[in-house]
C-alpha positions as semicolon CSV with decimal commas, in nm:
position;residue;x (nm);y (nm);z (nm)
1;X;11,052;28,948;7,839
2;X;11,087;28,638;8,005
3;X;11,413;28,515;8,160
4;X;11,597;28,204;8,077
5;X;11,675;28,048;8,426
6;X;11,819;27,718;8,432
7;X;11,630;27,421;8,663
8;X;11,834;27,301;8,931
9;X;11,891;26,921;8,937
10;X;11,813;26,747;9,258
11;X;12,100;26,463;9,324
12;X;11,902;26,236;9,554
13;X;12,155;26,017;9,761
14;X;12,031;25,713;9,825
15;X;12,250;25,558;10,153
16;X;12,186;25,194;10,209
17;X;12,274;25,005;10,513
18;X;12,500;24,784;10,503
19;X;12,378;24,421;10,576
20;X;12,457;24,257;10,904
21;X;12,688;23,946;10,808
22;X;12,523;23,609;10,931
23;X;12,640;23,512;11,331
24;X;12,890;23,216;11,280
25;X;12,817;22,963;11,519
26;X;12,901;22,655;11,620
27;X;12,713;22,340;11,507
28;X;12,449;22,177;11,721
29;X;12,408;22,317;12,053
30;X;12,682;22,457;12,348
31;X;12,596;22,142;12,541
32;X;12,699;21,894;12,298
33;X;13,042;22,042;12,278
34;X;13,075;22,101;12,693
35;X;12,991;21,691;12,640
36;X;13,294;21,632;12,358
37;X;13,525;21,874;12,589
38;X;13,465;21,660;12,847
39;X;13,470;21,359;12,662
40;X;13,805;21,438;12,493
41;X;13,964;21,513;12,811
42;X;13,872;21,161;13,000
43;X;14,062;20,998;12,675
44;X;14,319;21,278;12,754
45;X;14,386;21,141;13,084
46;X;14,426;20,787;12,979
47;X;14,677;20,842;12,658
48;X;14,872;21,007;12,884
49;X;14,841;20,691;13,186
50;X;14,910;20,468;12,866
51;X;15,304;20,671;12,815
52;X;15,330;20,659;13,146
53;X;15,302;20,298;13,148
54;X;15,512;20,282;12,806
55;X;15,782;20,470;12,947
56;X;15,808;20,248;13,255
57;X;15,806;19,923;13,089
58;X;15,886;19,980;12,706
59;X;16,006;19,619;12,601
60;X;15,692;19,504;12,735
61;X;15,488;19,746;12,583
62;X;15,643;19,690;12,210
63;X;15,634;19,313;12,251
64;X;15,214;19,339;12,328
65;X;15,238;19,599;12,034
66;X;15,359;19,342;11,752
67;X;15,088;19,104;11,832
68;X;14,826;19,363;11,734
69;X;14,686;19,323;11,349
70;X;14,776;19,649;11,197
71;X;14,531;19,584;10,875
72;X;14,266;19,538;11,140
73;X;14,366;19,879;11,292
74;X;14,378;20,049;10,943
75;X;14,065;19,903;10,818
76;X;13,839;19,999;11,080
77;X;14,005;20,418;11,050
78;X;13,906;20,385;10,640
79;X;13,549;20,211;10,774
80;X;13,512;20,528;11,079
81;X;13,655;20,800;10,812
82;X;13,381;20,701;10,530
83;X;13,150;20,682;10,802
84;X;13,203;21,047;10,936
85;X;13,189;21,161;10,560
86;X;12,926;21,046;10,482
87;X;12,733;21,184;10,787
88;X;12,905;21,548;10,736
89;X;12,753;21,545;10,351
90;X;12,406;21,453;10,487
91;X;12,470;21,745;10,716
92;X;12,575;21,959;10,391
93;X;12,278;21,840;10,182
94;X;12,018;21,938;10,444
95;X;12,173;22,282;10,502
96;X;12,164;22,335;10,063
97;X;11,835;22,255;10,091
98;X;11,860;21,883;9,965
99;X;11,734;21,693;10,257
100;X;11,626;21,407;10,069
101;X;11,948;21,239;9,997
102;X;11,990;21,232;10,385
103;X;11,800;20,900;10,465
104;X;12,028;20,731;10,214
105;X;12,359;20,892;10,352
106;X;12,258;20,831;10,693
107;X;12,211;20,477;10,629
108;X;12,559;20,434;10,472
109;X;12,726;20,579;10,749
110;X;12,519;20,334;10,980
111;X;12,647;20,031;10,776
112;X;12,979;20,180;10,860
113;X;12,930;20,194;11,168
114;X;12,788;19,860;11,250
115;X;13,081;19,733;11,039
116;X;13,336;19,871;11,248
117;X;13,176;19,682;11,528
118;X;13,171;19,357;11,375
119;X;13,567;19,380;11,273
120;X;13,604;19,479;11,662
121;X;13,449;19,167;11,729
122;X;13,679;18,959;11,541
123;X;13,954;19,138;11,634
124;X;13,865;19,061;12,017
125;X;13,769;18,746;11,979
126;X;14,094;18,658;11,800
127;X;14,247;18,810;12,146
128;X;14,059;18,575;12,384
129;X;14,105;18,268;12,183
130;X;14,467;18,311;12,203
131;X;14,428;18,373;12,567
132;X;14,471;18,715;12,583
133;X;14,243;18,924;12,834
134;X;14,284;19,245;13,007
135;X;14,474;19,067;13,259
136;X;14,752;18,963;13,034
137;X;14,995;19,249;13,090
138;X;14,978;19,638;13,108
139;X;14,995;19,683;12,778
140;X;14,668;19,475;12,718
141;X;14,439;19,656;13,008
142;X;14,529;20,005;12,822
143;X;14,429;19,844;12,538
144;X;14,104;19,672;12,611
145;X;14,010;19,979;12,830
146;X;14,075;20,236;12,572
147;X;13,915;20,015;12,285
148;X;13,627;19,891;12,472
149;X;13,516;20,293;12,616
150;X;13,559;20,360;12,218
151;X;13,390;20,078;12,158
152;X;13,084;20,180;12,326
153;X;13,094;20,551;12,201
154;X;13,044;20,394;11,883
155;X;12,777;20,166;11,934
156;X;12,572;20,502;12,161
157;X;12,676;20,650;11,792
158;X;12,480;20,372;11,603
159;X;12,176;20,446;11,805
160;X;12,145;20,813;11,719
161;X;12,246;20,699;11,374
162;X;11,913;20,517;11,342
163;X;11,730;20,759;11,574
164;X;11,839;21,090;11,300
165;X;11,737;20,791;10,988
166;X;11,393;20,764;11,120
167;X;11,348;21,145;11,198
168;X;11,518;21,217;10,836
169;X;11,254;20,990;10,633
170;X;10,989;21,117;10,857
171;X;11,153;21,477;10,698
172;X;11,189;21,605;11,036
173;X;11,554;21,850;10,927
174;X;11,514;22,084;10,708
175;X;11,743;22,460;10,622
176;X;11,594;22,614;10,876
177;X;11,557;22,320;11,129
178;X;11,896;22,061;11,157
179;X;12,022;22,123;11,501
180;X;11,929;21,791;11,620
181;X;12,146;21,641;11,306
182;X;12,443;21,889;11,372
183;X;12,441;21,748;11,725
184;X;12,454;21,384;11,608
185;X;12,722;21,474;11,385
186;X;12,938;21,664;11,592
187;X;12,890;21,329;11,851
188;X;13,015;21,118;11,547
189;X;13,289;21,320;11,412
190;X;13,427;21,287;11,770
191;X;13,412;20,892;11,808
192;X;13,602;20,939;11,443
193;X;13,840;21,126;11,634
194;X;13,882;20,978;11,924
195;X;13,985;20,631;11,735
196;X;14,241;20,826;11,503
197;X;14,412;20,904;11,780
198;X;14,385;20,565;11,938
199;X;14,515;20,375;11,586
200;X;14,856;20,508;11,613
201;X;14,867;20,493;11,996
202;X;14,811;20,144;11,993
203;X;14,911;19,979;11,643
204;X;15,184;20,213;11,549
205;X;15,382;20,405;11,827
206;X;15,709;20,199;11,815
């Protein structure tokens, strides 16, 4: 007579490894952000010359203050802040895999950027007509120093603007491949920055 045994079910565990989460890093490469450390403390150094010299000669100081055009001020942080907007979603786009609206948003940001320059211009030029120079008082060699370095951050910026346009049409950044464009980025988002702290130093602090 044959026995009834019943068949032993094999429970076969199946253990999966967990994934390794994606290293966070920082955009661009260490060297453009030992360059924006450094940069960020030379401006450090002079904000804190310009209180010094605030502090020792305040009447002075607010007088120089009132004769600065606020709107120009305020119109060239909206022209910087598009600017750097526009450059971060070119940065976004390439990274969801949409590189091809970057050309366009690169070129926007450049228009910015050359437009900022051009209200500079009249903004200066509006100083020396007057008479006003560097020379004038205190207040105006902060001011021509601290605008004219920031000045020329931003035109350096409008160069590697045009240099990351002509790369991006030539489809040079792709997912895999947008370290040069982080680095340009992170330079701009700096010269943004740098002049949003400069706007209220100069055009606001009463």
């Amino acid at each position: 007579m044959r026995r009834w045994r019943p068949h032993a079910e094999q429970v076969v565990t199946v253990v999966t490894k967990p994934q390794a989460a994606p290293l966070r890093r920082l955009p661009g490469v260490e060297g453009i952000w030992v360059f924006v450390a450094a940069d960020m403390a030379m401006f450090a150094i002079l904000f804190v010359s310009f209180m010094q010299g605030r502090l020792a000669e305040p009447a002075l100081f607010e007088a120089s203050r009132q004769t600065l055009d606020v709107n120009f001020g305020g119109i060239n942080t909206l022209i910087l802040l598009t600017s750097s907007w526009l450059v971060a979603l070119g940065v976004v786009a390439v990274r969801q895999g949409r590189a091809e609206r970057l050309p366009a948003l690169l070129a926007a940001a450049l228009a910015c950027g050359l437009a900022f320059m051009v209200s500079k211009a009249i903004e200066y030029g509006g100083k020396l007509a007057a008479g006003i120079t560097m020379l004038t008082n205190d207040f105006y060699m902060f001011y021509f120093t601290l605008t004219g370095i920031h000045l020329f951050h931003v035109t350096a910026g409008n160069v590697v603007l045009v240099v990351l346009w002509v790369k991006a049409r030539n489809g040079a950044f792709t997912q895999d491949n947008c370290v040069t464009l982080e680095c340009g980025a992170t330079y701009w988002h700096m010269v943004d920055l740098l002049w949003i702290m400069l706007f209220p130093l100069l055009y606001l602090l009463r």
